[in-house]
VOPAGU-2260 file (C-alpha; in pm, 1 decimal, decimal comma):
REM VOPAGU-2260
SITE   aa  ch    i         X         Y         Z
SITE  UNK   A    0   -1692,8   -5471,9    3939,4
SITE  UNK   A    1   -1689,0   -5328,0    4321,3
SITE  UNK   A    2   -1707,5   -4940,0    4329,0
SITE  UNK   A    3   -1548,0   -4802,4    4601,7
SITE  UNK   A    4   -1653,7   -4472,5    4724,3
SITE  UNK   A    5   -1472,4   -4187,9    4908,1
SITE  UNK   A    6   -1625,6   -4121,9    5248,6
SITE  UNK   A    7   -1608,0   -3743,6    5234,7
SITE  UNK   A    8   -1769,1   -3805,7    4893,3
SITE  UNK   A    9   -2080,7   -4022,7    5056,9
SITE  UNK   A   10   -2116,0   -3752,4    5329,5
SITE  UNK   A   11   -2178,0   -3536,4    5088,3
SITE  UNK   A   12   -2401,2   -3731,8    4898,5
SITE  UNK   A   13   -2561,4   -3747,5    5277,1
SITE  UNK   A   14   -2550,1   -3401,3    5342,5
SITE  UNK   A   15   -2741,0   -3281,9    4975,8
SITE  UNK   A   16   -2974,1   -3507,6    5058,4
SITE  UNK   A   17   -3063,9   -3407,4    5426,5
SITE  UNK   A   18   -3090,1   -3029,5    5260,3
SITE  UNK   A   19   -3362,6   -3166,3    5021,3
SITE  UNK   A   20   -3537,3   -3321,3    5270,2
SITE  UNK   A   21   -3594,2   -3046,5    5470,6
SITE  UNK   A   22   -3625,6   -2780,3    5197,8
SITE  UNK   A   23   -3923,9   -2977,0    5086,8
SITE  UNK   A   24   -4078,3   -2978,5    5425,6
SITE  UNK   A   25   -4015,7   -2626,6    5445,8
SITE  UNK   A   26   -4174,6   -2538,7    5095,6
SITE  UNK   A   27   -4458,5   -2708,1    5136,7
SITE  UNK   A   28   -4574,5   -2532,7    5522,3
SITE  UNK   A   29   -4479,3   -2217,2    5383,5
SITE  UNK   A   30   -4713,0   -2269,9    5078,8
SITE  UNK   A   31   -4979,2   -2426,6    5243,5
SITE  UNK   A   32   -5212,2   -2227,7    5518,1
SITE  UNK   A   33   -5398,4   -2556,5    5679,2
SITE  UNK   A   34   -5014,0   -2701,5    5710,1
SITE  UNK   A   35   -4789,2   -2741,8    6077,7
SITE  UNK   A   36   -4435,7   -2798,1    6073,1
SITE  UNK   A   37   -4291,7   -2927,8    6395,0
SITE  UNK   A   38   -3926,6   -3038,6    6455,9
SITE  UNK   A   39   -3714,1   -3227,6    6713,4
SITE  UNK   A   40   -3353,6   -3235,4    6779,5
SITE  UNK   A   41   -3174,1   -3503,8    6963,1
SITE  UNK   A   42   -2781,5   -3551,6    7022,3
SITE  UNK   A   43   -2604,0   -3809,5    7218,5
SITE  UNK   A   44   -2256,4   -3744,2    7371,4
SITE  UNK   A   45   -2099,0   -4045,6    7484,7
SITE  UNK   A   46   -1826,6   -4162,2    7747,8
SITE  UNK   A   47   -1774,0   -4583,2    7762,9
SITE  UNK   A   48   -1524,6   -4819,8    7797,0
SITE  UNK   A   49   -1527,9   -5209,5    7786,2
SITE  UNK   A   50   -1329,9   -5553,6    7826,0
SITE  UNK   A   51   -1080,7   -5665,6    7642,2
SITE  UNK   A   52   -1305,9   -5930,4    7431,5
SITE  UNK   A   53   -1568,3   -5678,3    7379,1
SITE  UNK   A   54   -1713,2   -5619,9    7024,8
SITE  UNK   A   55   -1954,2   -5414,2    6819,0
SITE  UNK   A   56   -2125,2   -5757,5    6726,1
SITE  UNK   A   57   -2121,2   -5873,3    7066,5
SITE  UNK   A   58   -2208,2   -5568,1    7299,0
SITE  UNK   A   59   -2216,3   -5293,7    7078,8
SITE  UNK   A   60   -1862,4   -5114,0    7182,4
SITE  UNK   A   61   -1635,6   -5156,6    6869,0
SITE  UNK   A   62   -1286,3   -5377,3    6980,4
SITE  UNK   A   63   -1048,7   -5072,9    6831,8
SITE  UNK   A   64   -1223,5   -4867,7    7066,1
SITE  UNK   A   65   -1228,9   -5037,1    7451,6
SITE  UNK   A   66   -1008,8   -4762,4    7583,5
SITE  UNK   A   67   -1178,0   -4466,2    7741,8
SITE  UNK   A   68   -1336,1   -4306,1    7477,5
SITE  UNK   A   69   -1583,4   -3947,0    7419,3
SITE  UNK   A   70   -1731,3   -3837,9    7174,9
SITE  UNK   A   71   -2065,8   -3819,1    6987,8
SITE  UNK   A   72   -2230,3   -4089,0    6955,0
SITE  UNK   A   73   -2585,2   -4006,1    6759,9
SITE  UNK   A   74   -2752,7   -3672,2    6587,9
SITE  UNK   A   75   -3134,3   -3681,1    6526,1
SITE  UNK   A   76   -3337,3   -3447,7    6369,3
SITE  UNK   A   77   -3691,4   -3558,0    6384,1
SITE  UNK   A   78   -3965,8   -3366,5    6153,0
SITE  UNK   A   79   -4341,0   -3402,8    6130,4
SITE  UNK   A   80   -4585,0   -3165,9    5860,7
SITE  UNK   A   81   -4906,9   -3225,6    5924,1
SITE  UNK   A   82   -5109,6   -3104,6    5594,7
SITE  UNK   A   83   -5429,8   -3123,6    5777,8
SITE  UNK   A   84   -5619,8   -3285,7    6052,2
SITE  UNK   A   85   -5586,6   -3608,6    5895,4
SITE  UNK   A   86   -5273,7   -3643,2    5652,8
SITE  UNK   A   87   -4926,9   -3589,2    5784,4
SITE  UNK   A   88   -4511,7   -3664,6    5679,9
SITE  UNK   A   89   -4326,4   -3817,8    5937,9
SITE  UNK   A   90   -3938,3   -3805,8    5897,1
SITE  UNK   A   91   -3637,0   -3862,9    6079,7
SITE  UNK   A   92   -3269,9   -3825,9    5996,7
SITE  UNK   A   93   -3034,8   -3991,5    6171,8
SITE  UNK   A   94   -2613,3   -3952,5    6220,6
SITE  UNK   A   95   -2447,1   -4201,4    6435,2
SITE  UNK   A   96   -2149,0   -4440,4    6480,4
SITE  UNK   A   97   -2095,7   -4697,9    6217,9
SITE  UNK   A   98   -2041,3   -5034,7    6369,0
SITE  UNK   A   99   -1986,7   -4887,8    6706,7
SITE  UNK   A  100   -1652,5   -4685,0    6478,9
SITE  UNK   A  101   -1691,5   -4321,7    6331,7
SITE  UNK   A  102   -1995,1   -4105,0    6363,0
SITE  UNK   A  103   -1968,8   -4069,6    5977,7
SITE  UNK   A  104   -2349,2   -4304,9    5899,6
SITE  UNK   A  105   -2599,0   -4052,0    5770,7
SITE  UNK   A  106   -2980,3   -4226,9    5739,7
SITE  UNK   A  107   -3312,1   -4165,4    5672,0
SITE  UNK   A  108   -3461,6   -4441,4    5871,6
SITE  UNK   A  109   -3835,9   -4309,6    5879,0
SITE  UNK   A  110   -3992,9   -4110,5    5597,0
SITE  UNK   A  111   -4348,2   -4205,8    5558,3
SITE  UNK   A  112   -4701,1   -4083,2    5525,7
SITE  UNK   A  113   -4944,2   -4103,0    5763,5
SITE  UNK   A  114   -5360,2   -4087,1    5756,3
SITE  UNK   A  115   -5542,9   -4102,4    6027,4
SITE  UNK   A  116   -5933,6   -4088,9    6049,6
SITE  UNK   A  117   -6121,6   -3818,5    6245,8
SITE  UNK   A  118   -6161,6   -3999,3    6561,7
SITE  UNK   A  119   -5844,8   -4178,7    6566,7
SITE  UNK   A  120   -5973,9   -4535,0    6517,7
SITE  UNK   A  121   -5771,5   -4628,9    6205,5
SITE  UNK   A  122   -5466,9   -4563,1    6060,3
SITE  UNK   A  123   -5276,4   -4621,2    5729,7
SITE  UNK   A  124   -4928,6   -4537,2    5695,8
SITE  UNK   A  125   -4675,6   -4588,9    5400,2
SITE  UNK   A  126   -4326,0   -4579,2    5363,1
SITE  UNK   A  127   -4079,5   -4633,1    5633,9
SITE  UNK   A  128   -4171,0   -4637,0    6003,9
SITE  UNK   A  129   -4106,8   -4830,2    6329,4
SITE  UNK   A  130   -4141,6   -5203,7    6337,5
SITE  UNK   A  131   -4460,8   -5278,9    6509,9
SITE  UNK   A  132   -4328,3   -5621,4    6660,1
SITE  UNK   A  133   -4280,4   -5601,0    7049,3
SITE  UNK   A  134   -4289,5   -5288,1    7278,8
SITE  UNK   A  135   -3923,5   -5181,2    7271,2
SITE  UNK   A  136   -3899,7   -5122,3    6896,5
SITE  UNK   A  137   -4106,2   -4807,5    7009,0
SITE  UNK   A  138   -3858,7   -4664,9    7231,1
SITE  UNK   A  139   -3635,6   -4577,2    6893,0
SITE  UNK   A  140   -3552,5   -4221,9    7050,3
SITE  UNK   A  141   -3270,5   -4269,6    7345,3
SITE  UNK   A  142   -3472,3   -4068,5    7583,5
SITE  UNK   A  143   -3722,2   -4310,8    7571,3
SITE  UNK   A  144   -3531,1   -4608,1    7684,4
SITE  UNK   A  145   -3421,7   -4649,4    8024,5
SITE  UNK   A  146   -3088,6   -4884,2    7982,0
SITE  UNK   A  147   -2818,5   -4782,4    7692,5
SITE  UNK   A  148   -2742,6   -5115,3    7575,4
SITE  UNK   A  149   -2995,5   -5274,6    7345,7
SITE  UNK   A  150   -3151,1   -5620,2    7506,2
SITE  UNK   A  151   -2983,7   -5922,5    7289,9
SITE  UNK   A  152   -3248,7   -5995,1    7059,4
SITE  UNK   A  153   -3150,1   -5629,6    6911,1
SITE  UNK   A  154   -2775,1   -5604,3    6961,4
SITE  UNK   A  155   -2624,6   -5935,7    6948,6
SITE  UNK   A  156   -2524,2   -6144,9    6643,4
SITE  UNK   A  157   -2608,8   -6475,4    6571,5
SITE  UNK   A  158   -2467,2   -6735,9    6299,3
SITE  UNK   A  159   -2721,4   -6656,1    6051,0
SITE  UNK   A  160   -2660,7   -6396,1    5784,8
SITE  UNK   A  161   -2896,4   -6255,1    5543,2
SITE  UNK   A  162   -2599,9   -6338,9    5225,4
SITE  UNK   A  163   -2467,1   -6655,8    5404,3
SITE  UNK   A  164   -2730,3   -6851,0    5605,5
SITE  UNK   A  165   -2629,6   -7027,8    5862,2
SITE  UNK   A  166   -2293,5   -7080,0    5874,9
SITE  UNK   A  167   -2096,5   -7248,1    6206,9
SITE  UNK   A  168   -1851,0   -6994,1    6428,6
SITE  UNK   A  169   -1949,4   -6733,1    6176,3
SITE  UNK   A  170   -1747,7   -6425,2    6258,4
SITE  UNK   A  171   -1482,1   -6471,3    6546,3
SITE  UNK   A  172   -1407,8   -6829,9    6366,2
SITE  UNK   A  173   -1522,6   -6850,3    6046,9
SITE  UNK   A  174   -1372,9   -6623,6    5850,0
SITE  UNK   A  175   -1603,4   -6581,2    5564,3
SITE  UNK   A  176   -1587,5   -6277,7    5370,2
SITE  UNK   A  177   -1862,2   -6118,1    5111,0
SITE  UNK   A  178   -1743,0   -5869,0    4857,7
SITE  UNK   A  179   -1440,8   -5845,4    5118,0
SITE  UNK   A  180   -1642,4   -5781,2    5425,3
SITE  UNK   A  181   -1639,4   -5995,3    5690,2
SITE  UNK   A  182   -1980,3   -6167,1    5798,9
SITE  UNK   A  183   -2087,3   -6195,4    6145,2
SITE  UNK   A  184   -2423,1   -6258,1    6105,1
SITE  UNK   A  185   -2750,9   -6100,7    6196,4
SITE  UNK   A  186   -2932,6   -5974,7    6550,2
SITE  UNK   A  187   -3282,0   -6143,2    6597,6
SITE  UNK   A  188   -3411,0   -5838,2    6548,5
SITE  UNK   A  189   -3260,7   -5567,0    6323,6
SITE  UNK   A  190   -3167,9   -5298,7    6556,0
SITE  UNK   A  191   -3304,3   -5014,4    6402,0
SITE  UNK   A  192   -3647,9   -5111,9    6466,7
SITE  UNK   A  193   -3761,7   -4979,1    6119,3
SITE  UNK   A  194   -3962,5   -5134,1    5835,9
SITE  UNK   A  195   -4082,5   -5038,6    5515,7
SITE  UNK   A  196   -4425,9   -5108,3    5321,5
SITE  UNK   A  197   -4751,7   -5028,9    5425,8
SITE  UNK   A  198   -4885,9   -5018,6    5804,2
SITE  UNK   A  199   -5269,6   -5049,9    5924,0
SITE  UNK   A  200   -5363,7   -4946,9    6261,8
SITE  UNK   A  201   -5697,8   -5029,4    6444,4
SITE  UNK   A  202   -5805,6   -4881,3    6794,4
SITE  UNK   A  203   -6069,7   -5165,7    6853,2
SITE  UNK   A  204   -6144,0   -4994,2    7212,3
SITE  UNK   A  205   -5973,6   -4657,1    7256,5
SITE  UNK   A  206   -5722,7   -4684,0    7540,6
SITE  UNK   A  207   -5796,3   -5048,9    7591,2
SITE  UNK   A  208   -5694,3   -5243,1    7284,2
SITE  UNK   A  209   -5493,6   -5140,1    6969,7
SITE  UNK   A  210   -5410,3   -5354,0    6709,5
SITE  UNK   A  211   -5152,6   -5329,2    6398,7
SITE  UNK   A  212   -5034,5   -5520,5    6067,8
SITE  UNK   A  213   -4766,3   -5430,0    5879,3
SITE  UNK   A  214   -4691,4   -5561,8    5522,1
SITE  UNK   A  215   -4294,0   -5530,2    5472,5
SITE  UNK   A  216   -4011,2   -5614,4    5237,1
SITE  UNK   A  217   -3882,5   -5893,4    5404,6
SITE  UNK   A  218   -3824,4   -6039,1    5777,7
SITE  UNK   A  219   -3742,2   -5868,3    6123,4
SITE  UNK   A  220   -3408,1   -5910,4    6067,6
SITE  UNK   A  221   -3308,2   -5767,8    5724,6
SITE  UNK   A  222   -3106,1   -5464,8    5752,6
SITE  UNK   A  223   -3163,7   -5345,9    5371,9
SITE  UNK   A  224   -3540,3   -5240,2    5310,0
SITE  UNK   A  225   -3504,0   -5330,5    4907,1
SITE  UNK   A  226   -3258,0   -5644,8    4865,9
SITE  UNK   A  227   -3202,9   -5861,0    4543,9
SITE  UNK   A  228   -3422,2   -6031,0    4581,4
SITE  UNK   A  229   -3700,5   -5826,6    4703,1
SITE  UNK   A  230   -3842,2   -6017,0    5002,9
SITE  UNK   A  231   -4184,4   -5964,8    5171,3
SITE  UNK   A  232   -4346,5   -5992,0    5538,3
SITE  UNK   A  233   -4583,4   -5969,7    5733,1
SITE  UNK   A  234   -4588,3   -5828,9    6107,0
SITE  UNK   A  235   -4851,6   -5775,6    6366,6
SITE  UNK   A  236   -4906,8   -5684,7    6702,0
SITE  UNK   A  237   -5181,6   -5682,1    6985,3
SITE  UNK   A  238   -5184,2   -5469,0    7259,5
SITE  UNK   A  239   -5423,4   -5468,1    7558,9
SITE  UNK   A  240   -5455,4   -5221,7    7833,9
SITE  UNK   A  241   -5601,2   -5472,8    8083,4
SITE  UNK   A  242   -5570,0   -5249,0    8367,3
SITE  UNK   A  243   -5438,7   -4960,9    8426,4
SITE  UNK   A  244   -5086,1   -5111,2    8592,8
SITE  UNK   A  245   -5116,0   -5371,9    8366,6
SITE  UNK   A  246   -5000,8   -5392,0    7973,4
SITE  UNK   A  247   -4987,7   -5716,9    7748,1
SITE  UNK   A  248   -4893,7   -5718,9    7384,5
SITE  UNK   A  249   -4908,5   -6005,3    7156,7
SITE  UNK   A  250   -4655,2   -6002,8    6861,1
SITE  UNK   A  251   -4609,8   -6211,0    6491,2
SITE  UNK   A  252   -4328,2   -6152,0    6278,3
SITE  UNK   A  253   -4293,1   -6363,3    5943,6
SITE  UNK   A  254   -4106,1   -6314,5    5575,8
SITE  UNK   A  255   -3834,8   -6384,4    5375,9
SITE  UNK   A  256   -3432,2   -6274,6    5452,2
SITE  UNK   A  257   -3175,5   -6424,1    5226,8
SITE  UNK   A  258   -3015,6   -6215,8    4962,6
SITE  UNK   A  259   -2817,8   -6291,0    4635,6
SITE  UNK   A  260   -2421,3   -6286,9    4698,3
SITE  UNK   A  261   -2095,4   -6443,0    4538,3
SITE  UNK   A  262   -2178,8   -6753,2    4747,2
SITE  UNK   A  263   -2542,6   -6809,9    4656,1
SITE  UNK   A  264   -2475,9   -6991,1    4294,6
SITE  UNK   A  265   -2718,3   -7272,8    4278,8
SITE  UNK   A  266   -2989,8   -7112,1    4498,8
SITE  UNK   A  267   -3270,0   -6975,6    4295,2
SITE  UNK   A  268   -3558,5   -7028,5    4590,1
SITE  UNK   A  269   -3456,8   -6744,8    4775,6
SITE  UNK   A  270   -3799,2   -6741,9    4930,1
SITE  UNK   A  271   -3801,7   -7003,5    5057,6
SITE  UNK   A  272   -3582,5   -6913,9    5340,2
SITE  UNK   A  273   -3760,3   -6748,4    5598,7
SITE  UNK   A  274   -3776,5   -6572,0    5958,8
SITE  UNK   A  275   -4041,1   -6653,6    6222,1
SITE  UNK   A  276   -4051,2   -6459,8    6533,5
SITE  UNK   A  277   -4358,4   -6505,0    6818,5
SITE  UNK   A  278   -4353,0   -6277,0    7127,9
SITE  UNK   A  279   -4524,7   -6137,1    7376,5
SITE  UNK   A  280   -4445,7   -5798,9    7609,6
SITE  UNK   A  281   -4558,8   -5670,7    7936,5
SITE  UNK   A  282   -4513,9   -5349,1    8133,4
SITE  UNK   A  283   -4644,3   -5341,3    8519,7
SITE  UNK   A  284   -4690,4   -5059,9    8660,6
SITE  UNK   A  285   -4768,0   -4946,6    9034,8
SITE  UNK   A  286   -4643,6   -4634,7    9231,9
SITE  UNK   A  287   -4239,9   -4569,0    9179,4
SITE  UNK   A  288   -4209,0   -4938,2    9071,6
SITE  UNK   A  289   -4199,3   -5056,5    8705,4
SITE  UNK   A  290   -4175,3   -5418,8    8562,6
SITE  UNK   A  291   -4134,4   -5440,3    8239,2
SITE  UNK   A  292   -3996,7   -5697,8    7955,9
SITE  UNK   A  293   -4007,3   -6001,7    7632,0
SITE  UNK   A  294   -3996,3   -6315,1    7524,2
SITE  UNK   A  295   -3945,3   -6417,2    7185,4
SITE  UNK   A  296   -3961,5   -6734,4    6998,3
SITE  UNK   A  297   -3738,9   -6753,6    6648,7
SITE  UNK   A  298   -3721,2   -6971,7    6404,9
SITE  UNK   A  299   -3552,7   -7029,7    6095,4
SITE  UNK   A  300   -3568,1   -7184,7    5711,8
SITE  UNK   A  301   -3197,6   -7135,0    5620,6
SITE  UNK   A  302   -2924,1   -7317,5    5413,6
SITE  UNK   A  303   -2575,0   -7416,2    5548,7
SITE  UNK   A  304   -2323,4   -7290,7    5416,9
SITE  UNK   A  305   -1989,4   -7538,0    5392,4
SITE  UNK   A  306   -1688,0   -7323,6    5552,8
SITE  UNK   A  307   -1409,7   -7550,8    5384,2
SITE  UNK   A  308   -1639,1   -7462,0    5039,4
SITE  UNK   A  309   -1709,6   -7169,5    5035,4
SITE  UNK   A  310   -2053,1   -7271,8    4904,4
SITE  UNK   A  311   -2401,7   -7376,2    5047,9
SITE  UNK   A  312   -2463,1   -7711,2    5093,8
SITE  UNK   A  313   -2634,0   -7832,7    4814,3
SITE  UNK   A  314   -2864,0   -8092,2    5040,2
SITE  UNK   A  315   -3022,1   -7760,0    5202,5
SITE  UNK   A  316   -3088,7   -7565,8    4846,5
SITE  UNK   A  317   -3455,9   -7720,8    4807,3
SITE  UNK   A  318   -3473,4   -7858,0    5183,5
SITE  UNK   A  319   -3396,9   -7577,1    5424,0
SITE  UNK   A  320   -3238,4   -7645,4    5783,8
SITE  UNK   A  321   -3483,0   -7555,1    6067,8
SITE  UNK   A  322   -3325,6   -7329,1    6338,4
SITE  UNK   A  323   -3500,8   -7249,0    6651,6
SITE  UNK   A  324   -3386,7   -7009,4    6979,2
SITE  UNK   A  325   -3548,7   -6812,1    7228,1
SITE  UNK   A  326   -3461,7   -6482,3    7363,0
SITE  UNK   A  327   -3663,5   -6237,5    7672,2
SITE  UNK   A  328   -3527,9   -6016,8    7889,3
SITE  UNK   A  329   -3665,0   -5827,1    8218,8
SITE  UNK   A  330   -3591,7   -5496,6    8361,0
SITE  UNK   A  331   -3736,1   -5378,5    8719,1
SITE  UNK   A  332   -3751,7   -4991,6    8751,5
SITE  UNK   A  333   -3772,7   -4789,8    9039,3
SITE  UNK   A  334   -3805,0   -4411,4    9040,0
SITE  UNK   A  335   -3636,1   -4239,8    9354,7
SITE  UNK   A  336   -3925,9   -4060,3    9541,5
SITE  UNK   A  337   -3695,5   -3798,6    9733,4
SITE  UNK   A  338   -3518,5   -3738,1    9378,4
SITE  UNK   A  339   -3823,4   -3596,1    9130,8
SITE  UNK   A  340   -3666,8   -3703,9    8742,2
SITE  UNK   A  341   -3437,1   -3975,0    8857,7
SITE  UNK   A  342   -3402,4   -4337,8    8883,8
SITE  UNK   A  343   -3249,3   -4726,4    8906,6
SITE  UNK   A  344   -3315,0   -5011,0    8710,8
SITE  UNK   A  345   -3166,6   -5340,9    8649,2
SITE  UNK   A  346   -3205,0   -5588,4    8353,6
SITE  UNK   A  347   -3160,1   -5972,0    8322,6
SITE  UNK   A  348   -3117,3   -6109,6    7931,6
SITE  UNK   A  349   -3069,8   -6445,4    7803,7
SITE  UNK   A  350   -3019,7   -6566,3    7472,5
SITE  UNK   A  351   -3081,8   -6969,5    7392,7
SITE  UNK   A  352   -3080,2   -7145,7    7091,0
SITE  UNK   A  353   -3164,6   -7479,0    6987,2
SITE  UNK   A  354   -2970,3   -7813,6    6835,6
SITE  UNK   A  355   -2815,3   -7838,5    6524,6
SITE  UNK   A  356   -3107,4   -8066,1    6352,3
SITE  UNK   A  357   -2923,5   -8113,6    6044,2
SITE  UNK   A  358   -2615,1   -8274,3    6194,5
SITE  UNK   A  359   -2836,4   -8534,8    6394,1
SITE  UNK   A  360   -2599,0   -8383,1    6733,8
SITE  UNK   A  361   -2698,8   -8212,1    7055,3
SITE  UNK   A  362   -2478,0   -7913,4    6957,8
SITE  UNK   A  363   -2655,3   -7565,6    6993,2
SITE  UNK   A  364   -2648,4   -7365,9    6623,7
SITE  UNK   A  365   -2462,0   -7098,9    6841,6
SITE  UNK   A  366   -2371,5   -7032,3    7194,5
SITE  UNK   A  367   -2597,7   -6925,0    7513,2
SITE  UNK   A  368   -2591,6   -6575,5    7615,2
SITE  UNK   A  369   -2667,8   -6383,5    7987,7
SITE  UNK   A  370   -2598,5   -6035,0    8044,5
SITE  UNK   A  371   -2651,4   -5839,6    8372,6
SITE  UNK   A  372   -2744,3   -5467,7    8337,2
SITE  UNK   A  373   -2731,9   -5183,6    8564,8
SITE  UNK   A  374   -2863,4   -4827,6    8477,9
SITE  UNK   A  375   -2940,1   -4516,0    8666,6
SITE  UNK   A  376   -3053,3   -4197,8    8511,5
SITE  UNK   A  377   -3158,9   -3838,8    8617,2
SITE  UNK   A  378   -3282,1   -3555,3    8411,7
SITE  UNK   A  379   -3122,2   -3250,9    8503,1
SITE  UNK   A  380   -3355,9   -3005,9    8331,5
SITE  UNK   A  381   -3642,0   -3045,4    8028,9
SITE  UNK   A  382   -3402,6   -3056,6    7781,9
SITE  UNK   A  383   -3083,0   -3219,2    7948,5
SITE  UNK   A  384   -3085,9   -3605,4    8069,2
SITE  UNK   A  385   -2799,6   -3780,1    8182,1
SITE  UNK   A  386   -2734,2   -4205,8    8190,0
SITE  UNK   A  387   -2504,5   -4422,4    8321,2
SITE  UNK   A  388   -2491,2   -4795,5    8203,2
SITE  UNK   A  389   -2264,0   -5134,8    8319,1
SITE  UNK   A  390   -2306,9   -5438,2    8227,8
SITE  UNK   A  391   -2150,4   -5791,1    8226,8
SITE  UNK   A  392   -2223,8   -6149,5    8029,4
SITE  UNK   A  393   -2112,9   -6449,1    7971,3
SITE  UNK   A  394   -2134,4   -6669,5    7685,2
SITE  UNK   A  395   -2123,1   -7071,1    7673,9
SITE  UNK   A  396   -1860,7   -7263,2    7573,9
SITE  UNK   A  397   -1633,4   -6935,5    7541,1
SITE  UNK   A  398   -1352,9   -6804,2    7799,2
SITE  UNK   A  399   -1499,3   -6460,8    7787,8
SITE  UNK   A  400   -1680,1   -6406,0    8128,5
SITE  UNK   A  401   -1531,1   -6032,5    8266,9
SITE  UNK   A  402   -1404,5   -5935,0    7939,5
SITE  UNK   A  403   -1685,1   -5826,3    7807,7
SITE  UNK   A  404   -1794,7   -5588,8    8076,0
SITE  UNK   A  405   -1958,1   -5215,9    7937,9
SITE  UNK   A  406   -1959,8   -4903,3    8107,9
SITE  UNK   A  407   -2095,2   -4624,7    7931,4
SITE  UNK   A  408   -2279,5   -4258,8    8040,9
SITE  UNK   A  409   -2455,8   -4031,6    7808,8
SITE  UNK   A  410   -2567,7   -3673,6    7844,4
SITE  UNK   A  411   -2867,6   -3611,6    7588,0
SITE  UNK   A  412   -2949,9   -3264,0    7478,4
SITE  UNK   A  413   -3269,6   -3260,9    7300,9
SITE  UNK   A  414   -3534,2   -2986,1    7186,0
């Protein structure tokens, strides 16, 4: 049986929750004299418009809503109590869109506890906290990010879903639905950059090299943090300061992704079908001049699920299919010298995948990707930044080229 549940009823649900959450934080500093409660506040309001084939799943602006639209776009309220010089509780609580729709999806995306040793060489966190793969799942704040759009390893979806494997034209052709929503697969990377489990951080040289493993519940592209099954992973990263203009990281993702649905009778490996992601990230730095950007290798252990079935194909239950694609992205910065807090950057994405091995053709699993970006930002005060965003892509073997176009500015007031 399906419950369906009133949405004023879950906001409610949301807001109870966001009081506890903050009553506890409050509680405890009061009652505690070594303890320091500090608190950010960070609000998005929003002005875009897009092409007439543009989608949530494909560049993030929902298709109901291509028309000139305002409004807000994201709340955060970001909390830290630090018991003492070494333990802390990091949270964050997050309103925003859903699916690019209404601003009605209330989440705790990071609540997790935090040691760190007296001199800062190690660290061991637990609970939920940002992904340590790559160098842009740090920039989960939007005044840390110079473009609006995500790159297309975080934003756009591919034909691989986490309750339908890989299935072929899955969303704008396929039609497949799961407990009456329609799947349209999965980003690369799951776009809220968070994971949950335990993290381990090690400052081999202080300001030179850092390195971090994470042991999660399940791959870089799972959504749900507990899933039936419960999946597990493993993600690592090393970064090196080589210079100071110069920053390299090194990046492993690996784990588990497919969940139980109406469509998975027969499976009982769910294990077995797994996300591998390999990058690396750089940021050069010289003067008013930035360089910065990614490359990632995926790969995939998935079943195939039969469209004129319904079900998986019963030949990939025991022997999954191997998917492989590559995605990296670079964005040039330059900061306007006779214009102190402003700038102009541009970004070049591509997204590639690989043949369909299983069908023994030189079809792609899914279609090529480029997108053009153009951003400019200034901030107006210490509290007030404003951003303006286009962009423009084009996707093989589909008569979409200028109708996908973005344009979007945001003003973001934070404390």
């Amino acid at each position: 049986m399906i419950l369906h549940q009133n949405p004023k009823t879950r906001i409610t649900i949301y807001s109870k929750s966001f009081l506890c959450f903050f009553l506890c934080f409050f509680v405890i500093s009061k009652g505690a004299a070594q303890t320091e409660f500090q608190w950010n506040l960070l609000a998005d309001m929003e002005l875009s418009r897009a092409g007439a084939q543009s989608h949530f799943y494909y560049n993030e602006i929902d298709k109901d809503h291509r028309d000139l639209r305002v409004g807000l776009s994201q709340l955060n309220v970001i909390g830290k109590l630090m018991l003492n010089a070494n333990w802390m509780i990091n949270g964050r609580v997050l309103l925003e869109r859903d699916k690019g729709i209404k601003t009605n999806r209330l989440v705790f995306p990071q609540l997790n506890v935090q040691w760190l040793s007296k001199e800062r060489r190690f660290g061991i966190t637990a609970g939920s906290f940002i992904n340590p793969f790559g160098a842009f799942n740090e920039k989960q704040l939007s005044i840390d990010r110079d473009f609006i759009g995500l790159p297309l390893a975080y934003s756009y979806y591919v034909n691989i879903s986490d309750q339908t494997g890989f299935t072929e034209g899955l969303g704008d052709i396929a039609d497949i639905r799961v407990n009456n929503t329609r799947q349209w697969g999965s980003t690369i990377m799951y776009y809220g950059g968070y994971s949950t489990g335990a993290l381990f951080s090690w400052n081999l040289i202080p300001g030179k090299v850092n390195w971090k493993t994470a042991l999660v519940t399940g791959a870089s592209n799972s959504q749900k943090s507990f899933t039936d099954p419960l999946h597990a992973g493993i993600i690592s990263r090393l970064k090196v300061q080589a210079t100071y203009f110069w920053e390299q990281g090194l990046s492993l993702s690996h784990g588990s992704f497919l969940r139980k649905s109406e469509v998975s009778t027969g499976l009982d490996q769910f294990r077995n079908f797994r996300q591998t992601l390999i990058g690396t990230d750089f940021r050069l730095g010289m003067g008013f001049l930035e360089v910065s950007g990614e490359l990632i290798g995926v790969f995939y252990k998935t079943p195939v699920l039969k469209v004129d079935d319904d079900q998986f194909d019963p030949a990939t239950w025991d022997t999954p299919v191997t998917l492989s694609g590559f995605s990296g992205y670079a964005n040039v910065k330059y900061e306007l010298p006779f214009l102190p807090g402003s700038y102009l950057a541009y970004r070049i994405d591509r997204l590639d995948f690989g043949e369909e091995s299983y069908t023994n053709t030189s079809v792609n699993w899914d279609n090529d990707v480029l997108r053009h970006s153009l951003a400019a930002g200034y901030r107006i005060s210490q509290n007030l930044l404003a951003r303006v965003f286009v962009s423009t892509q084009s996707v093989d073997n589909k008569s979409w080229d200028k109708t996908q176009r973005t344009f979007r500015f945001v003003l973001t007031v934070h404390y």
